[in-house]
MARLUM-398919 format. One record per atom (N, C-alpha, C): x, y, z. Coordinates in steps of 0.1 Angstrom, whole numbers, padded with zeros to 4 digits, always signed. Example, Ala and Ser with C-alpha at 12.3 -4.5 7.8 and 13.67 -1.06 7.14 Angstrom:
2
+0132-0057+0078+0123-0045+0078+0132-0033+0078+0128-0022+0071+0137-0011+0071+0129+0000+0079
***
This chain:
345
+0971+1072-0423+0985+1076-0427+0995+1064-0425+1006+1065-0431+1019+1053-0431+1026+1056-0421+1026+1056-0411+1033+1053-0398+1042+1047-0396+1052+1046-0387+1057+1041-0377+1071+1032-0378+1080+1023-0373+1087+1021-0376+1091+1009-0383+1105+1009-0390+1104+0998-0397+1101+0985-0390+1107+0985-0374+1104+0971-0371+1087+0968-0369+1081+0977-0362+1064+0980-0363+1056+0972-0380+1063+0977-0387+1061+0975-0401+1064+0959-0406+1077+0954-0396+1080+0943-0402+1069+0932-0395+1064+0936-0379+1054+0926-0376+1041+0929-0386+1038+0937-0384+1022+0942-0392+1027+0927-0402+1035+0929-0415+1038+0925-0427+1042+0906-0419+1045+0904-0408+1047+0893-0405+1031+0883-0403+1020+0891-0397+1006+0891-0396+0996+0889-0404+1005+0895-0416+0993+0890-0432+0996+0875-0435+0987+0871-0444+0984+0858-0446+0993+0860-0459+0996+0841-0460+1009+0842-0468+1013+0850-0483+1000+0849-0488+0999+0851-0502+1002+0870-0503+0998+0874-0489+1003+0887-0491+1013+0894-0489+1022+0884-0481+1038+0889-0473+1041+0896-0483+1044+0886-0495+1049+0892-0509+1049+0910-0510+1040+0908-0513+1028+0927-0521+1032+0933-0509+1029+0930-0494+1034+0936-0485+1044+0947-0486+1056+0936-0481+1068+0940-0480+1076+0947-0495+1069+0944-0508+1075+0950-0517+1066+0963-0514+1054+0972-0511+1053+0976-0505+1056+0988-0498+1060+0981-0486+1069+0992-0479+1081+0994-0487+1090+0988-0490+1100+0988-0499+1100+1002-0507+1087+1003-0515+1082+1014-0524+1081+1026-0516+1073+1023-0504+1075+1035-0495+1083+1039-0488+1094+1035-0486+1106+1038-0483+1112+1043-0491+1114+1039-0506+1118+1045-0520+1113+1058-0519+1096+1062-0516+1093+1076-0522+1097+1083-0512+1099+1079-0503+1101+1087-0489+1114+1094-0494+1124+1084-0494+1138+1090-0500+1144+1099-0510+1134+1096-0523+1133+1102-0534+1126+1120-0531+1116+1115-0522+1107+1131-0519+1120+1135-0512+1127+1137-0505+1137+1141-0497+1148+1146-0503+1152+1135-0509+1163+1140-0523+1161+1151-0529+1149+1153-0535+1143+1163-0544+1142+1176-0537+1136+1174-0524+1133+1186-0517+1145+1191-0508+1158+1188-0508+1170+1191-0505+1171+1198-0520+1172+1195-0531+1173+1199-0545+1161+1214-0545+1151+1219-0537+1142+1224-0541+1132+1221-0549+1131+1211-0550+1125+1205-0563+1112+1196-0555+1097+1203-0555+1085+1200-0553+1078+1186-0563+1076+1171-0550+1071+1166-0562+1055+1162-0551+1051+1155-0563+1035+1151-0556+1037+1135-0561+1034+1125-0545+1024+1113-0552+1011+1110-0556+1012+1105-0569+1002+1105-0575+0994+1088-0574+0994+1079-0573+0991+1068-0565+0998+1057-0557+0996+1042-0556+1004+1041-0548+0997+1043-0531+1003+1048-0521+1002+1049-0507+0986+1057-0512+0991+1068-0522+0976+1078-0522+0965+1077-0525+0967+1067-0532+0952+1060-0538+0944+1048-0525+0956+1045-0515+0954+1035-0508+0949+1046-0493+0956+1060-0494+0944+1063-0486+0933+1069-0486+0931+1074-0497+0917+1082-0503+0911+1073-0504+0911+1056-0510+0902+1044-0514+0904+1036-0508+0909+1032-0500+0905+1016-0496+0913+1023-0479+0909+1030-0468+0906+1032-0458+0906+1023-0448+0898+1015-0449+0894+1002-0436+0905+0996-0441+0915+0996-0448+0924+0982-0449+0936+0987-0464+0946+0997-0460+0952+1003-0473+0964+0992-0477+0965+0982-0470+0973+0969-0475+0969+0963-0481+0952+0964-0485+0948+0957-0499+0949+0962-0511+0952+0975-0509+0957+0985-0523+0975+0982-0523+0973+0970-0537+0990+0962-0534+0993+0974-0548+1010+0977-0547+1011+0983-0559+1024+0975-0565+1030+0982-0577+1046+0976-0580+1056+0986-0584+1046+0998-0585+1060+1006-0587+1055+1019-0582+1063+1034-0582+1064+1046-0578+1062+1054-0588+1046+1066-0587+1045+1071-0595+1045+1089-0590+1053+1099-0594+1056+1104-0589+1055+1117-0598+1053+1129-0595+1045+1141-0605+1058+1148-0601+1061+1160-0611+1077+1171-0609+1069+1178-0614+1075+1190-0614+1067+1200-0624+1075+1196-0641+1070+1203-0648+1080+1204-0666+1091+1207-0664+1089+1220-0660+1102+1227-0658+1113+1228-0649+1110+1214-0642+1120+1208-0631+1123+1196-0634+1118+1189-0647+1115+1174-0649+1129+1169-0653+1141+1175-0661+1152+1170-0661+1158+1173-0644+1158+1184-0641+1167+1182-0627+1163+1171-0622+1149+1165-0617+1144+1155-0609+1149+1144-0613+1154+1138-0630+1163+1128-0631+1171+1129-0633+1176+1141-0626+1193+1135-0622+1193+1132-0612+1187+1136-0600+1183+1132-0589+1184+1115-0587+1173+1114-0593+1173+1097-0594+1184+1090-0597+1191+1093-0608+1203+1089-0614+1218+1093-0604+1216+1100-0593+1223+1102-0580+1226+1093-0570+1208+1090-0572+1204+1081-0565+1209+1063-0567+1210+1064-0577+1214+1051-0585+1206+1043-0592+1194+1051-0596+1182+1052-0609+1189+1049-0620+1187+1041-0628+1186+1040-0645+1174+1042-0651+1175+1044-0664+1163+1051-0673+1167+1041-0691+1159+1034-0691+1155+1034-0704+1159+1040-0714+1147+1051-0713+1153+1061-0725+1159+1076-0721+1170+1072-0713+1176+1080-0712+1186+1084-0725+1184+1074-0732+1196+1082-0747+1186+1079-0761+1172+1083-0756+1166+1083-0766+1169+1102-0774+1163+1104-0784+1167+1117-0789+1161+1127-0785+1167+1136-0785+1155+1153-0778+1137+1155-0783+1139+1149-0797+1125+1147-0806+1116+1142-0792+1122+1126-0796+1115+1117-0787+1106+1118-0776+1120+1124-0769+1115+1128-0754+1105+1135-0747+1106+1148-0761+1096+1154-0756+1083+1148-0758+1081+1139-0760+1067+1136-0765+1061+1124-0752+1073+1120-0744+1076+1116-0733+1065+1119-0720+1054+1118-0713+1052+1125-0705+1054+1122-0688+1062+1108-0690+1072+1102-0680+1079+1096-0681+1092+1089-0675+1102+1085-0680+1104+1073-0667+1106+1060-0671+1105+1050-0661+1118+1050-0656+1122+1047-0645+1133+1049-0634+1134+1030-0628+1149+1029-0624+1147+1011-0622+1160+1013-0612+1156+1005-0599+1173+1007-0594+1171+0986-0583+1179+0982-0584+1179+0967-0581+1181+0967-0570+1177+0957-0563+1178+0954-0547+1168+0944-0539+1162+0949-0530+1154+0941-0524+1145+0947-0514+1136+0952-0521+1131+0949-0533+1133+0958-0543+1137+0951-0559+1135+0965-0568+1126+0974-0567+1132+0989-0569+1123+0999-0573+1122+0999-0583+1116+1007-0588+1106+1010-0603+1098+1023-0600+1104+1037-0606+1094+1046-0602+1091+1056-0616+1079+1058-0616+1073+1063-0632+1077+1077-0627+1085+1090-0632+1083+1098-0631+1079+1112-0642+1065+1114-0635+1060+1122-0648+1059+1136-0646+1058+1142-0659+1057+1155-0660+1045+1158-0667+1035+1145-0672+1024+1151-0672+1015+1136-0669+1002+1135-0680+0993+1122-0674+0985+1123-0685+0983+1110-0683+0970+1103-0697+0958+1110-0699+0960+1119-0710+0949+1126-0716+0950+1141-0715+0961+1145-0704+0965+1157-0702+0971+1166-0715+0963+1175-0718+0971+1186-0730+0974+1195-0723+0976+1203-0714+0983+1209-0706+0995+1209-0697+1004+1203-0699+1008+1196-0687+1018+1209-0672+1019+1223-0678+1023+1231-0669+1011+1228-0663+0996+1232-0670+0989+1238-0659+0984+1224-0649+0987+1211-0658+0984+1205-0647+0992+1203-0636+1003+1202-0639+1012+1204-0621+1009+1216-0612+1006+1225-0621+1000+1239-0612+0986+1234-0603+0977+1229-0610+0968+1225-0600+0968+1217-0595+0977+1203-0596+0984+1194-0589+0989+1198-0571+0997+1206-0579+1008+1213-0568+1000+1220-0554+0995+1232-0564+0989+1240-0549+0975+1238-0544+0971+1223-0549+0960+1219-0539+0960+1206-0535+0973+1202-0533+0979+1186-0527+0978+1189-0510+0981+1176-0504+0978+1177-0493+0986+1167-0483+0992+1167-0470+1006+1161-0467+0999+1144-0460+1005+1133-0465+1005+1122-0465+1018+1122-0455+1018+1109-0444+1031+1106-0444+1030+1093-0449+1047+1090-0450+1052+1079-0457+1063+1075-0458+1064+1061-0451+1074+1055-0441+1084+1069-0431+1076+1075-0427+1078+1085-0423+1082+1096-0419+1081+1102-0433+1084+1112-0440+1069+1122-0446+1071+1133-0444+1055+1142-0451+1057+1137-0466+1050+1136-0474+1049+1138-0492+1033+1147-0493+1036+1146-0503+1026+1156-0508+1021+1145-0516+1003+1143-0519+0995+1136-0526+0984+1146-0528+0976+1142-0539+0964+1153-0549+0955+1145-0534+0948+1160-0539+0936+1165-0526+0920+1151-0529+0914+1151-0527+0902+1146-0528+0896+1144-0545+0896+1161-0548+0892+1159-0564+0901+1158-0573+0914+1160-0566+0928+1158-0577+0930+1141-0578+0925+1134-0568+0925+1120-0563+0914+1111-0576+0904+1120-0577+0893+1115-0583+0899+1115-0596+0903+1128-0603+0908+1128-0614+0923+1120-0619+0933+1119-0614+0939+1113-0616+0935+1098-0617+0926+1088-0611+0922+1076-0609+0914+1078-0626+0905+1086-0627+0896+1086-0642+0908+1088-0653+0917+1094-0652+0924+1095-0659+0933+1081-0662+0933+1077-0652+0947+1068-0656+0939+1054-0661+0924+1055-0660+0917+1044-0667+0915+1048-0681+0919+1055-0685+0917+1056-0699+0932+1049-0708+0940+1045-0697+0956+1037-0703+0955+1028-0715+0962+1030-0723+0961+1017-0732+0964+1007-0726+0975+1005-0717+0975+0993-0710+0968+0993-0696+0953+0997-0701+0942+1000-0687+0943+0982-0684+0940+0980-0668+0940+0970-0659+0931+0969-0653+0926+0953-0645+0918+0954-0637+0917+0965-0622+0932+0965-0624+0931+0975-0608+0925+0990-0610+0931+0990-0618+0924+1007-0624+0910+1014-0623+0903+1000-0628+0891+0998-0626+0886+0999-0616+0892+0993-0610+0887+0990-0592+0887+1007-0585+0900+1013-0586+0903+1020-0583+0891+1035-0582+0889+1030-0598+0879+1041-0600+0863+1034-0596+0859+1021-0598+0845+1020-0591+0847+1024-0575+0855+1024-0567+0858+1025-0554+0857+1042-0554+0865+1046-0563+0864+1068-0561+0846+1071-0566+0842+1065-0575+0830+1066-0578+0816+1067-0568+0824+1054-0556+0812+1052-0545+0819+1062-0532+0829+1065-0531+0836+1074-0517+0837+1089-0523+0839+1092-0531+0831+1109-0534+0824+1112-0538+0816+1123-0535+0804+1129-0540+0799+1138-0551+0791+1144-0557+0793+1148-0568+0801+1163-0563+0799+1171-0553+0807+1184-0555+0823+1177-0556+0827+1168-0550+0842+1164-0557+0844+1163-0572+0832+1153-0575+0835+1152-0588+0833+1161-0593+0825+1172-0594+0825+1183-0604+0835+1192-0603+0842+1192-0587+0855+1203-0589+0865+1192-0599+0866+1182-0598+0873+1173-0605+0873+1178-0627+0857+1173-0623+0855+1179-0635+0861+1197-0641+0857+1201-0629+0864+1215-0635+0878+1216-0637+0888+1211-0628+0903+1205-0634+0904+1199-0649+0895+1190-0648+0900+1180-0662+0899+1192-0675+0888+1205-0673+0888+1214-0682+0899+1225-0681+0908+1225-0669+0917+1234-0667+0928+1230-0672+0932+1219-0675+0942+1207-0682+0941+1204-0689+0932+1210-0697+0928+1204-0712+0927+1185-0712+0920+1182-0707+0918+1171-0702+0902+1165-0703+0892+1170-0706+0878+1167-0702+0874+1154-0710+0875+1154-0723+0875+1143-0732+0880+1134-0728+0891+1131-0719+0897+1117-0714+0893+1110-0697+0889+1118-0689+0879+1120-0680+0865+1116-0684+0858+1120-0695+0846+1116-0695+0850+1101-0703+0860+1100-0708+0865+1079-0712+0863+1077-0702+0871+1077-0693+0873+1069-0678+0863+1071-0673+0851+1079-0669+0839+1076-0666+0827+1065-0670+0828+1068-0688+0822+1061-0691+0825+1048-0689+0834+1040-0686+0835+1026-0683+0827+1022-0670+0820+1033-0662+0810+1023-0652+0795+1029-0655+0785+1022-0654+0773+1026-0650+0770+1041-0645+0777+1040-0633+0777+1051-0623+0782+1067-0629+0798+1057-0634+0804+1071-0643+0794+1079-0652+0788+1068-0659+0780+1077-0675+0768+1085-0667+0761+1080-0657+0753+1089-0652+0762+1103-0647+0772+1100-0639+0775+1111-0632+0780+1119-0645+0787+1119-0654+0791+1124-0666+0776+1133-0672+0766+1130-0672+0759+1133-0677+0751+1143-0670+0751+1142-0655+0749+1148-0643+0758+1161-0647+0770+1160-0648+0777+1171-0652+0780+1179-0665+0768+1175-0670+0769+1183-0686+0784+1179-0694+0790+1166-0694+0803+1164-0697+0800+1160-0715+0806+1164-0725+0801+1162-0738+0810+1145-0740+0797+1140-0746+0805+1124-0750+0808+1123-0762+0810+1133-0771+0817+1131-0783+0831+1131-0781+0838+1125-0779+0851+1120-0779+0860+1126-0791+0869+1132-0789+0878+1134-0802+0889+1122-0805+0890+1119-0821+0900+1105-0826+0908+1105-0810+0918+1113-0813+0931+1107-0802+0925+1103-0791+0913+1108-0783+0913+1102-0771+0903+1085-0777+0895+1089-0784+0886+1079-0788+0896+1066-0791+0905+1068-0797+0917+1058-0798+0919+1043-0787+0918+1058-0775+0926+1042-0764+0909+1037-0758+0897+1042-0763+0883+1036-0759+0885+1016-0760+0891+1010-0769+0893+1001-0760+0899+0990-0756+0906+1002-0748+0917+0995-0739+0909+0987-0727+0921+0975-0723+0913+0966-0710+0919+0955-0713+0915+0947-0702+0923+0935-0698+0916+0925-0711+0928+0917-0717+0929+0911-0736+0926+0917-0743+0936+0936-0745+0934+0940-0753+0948+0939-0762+0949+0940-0775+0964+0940-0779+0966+0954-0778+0973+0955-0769+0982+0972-0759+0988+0977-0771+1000+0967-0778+1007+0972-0792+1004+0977-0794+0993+0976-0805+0983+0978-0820+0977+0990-0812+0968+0990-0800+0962+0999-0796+0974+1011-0791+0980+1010-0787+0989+1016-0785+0997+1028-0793+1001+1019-0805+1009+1024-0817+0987+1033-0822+0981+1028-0825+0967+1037-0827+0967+1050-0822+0970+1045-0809+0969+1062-0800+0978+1076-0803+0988+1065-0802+1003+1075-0806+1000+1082-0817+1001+1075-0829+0991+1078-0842+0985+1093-0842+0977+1087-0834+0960+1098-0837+0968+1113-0827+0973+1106-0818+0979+1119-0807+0989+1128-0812+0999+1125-0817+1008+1131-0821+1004+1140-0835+0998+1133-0844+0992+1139-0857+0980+1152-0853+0974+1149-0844+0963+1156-0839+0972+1170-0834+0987+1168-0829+0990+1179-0821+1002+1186-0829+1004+1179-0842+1016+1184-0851+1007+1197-0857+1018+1209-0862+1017+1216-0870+1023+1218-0877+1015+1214-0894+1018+1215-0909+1025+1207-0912+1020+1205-0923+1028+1191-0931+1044+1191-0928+1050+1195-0926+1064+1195-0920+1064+1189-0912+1059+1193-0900+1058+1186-0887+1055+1173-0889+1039+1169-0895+1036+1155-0896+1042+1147-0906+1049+1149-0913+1064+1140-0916+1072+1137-0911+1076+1148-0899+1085+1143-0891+1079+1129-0880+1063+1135-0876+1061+1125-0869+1060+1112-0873+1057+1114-0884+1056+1098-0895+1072+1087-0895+1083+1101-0901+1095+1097-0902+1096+1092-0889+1099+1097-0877+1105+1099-0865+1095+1080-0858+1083+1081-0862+1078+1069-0858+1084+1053-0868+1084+1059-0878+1088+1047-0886+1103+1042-0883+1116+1054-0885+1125+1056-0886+1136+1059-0872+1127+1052-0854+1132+1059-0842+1151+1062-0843+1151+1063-0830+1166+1063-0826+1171+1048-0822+1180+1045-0823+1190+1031-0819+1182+1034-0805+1180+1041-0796+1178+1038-0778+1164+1034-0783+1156+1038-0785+1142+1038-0788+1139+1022-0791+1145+1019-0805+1147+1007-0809+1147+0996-0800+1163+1000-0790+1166+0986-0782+1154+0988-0772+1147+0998-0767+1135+0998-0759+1122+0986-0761+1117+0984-0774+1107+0984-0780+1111+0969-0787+1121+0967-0795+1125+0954-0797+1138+0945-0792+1135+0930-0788+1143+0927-0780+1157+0925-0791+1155+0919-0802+1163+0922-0812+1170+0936-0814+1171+0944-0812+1179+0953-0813+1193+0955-0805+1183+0950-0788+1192+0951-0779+1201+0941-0779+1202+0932-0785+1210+0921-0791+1227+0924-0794+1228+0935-0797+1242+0942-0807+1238+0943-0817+1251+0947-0826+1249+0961-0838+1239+0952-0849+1240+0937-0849+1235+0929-0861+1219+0934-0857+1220+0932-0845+1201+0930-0840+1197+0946-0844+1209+0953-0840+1200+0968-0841+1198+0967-0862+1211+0964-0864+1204+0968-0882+1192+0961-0884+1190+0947-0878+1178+0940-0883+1169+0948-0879+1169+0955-0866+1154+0961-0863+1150+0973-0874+1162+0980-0874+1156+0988-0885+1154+0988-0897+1160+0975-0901+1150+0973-0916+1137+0967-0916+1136+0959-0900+1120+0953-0901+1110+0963-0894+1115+0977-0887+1106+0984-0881+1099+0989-0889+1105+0996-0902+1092+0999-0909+1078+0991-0919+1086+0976-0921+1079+0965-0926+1067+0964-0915+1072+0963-0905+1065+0959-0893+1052+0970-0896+1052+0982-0895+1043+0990-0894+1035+0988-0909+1042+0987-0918+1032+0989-0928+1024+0975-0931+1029+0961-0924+1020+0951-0921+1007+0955-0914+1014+0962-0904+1000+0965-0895+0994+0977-0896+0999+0986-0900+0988+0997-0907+0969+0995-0915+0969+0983-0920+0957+0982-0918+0946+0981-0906+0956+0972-0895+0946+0969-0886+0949+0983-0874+0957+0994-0876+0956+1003-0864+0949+1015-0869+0943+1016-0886+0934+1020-0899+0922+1019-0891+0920+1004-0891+0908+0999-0886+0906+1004-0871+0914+1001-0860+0914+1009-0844+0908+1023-0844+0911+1029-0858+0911+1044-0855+0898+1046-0864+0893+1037-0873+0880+1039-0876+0871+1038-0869+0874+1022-0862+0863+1021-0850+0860+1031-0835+0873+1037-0837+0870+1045-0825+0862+1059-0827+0865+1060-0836+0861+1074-0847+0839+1069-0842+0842+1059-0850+0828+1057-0850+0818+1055-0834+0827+1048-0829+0822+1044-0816+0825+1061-0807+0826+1067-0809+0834+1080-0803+0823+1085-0791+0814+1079-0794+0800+1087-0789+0797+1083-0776+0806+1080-0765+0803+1071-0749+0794+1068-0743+0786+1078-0747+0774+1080-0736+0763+1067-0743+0768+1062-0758+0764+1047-0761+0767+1035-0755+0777+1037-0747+0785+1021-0747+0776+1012-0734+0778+1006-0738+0768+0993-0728+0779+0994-0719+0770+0987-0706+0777+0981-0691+0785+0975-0693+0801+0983-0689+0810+0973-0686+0808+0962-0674+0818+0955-0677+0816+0940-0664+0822+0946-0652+0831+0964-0649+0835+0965-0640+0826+0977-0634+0811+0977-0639+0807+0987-0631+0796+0983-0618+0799+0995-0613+0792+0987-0597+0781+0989-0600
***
């Protein structure tokens, strides 16, 4: 557990070897952030869970949780508390991106990044749901009442239990912008739980409408595809999840990215009504969306007109090759094919 005081904290962090003071101390910084933020909230009523971060560094890397370096704060609300909890932030002295993106937008949102400056900046992702999740009430419901109390910079929080730990780690390797660490994260949960974890795990990812993106993140190790297979987990993949199959370190995130969105939102629109709007609403965003996404927009009013006459050019350039992403995923959809990645143990 995260202990003790800040001056305690400042020798430990004085102790590490140079290259780590850095990671360190930004670090605790973070843990001091969620400490504050959990407290904030829970004065508000408002239940949240850490989702990695301190939690991943105590469920996985144990003998030594200062090698699990992170950079920002990722933090679970329920839906139906998810606006109160950013005003909270915004109390706090949080800014938000897309905070003036449009009600459309938003919802399609399933966290919303939080930024506040200092020393060290924070940066805290706060979500109301998670990568691959089609349920996202029931996933905070299972989130919630089987979390378990962490302290942190010394304060209780709440972090997912053992198989909520497992799943979230498989889940978040399915990112378009999946990472080396991600990886890690999960060959490390692969070798420190056992299969009754993973299979309660497994039974969540099907209570969340989730199982198809769980068995992606598995299949990226050796170990995974066996254990997947161990668990009767089906590797036909559906497009939208098949989409972000392959993401990873020199992948183009964009292309792959705008692919997913694509396949996801289409996959969950109803009737051609709807999927016009998704079409329109992607081609056609909001001015906040815009300044998000292009640095030209945020420019002033000249940059924002330019973005919107080249945002839709822009897409129908590349509409061939996110055609192609979604073919090859289509085709490749079948996991329990895919050769040894280079990150399996």
């Amino acid at each position: 557990m995260l202990t003790g005081t800040a001056s305690d904290a400042g020798r430990e962090v004085s102790r590490l070897p140079s290259p780590r003071v850095e990671q360190a101390a930004l670090a605790l910084g973070l843990d001091a952030a969620t400490a504050e933020v959990v407290v904030a909230l829970a004065a508000r009523d408002l239940d949240a869970v850490l989702l990695k971060g301190a939690a991943v560094a105590h469920w996985l890397y144990p003998d030594d949780p200062s090698t699990r370096t992170y950079r920002d704060v990722d933090l679970a609300v329920a839906p139906d508390t998810f606006e109160r909890a950013e005003a909270v932030l915004r109390g706090l002295g949080f800014t938000c991106p897309s905070d003036d993106v449009s009600p459309r937008e938003k919802a399609w949102l399933m966290e919303t990044l939080w930024e506040r400056p200092g020393s060290p900046p924070v940066s805290i992702d706060l979500h109301r749901g998670f990568h691959g999740v089609g349920d996202w009430p029931a996933w905070w419901a299972s989130l919630a009442a089987r979390s378990v109390a962490l302290t942190v910079a010394g304060r209780e929080v709440r972090v997912p239990d053992a198989a909520g730990q497992a799943l979230v780690v498989a889940l978040h390797d399915t990112a378009v912008d999946r990472a080396s660490q991600s990886a890690e994260d999960l060959r490390r949960a692969l070798v420190r739980f056992d299969r009754e974890v993973w299979a309660e795990a497994a039974r969540r990812a099907e209570e969340v409408q989730a199982v198809a993106s769980f068995a992606l993140g598995l299949s990226h190790h050796s170990r995974g595809r066996d254990l997947a297979s161990c668990l009767g987990l089906s590797t036909k993949l559906p497009l939208e999840v098949a989409a972000r199959a392959g993401a990873g370190p020199g992948a183009d995130t964009l292309l792959l990215g705008r692919a997913s969105v694509v396949a996801h939102r289409f996959a969950h629109a109803k009737g051609c009504r709807e999927r016009f709007l998704v079409a329109w609403g992607f081609a056609f965003p909001s001015a906040a969306t815009l300044r998000i996404s292009s640095r030209i927009a945020s420019t002033g009013r000249g940059g924002l007109a330019l973005a919107r006459v080249w945002r839709p050019v822009e897409l129908v350039a590349q509409a061939p090759r996110v055609l192609l992403k979604l073919w090859r995923g289509y085709r490749g959809r079948d996991v329990s094919r895919k050769g040894k990645s280079s990150s399996s143990p």
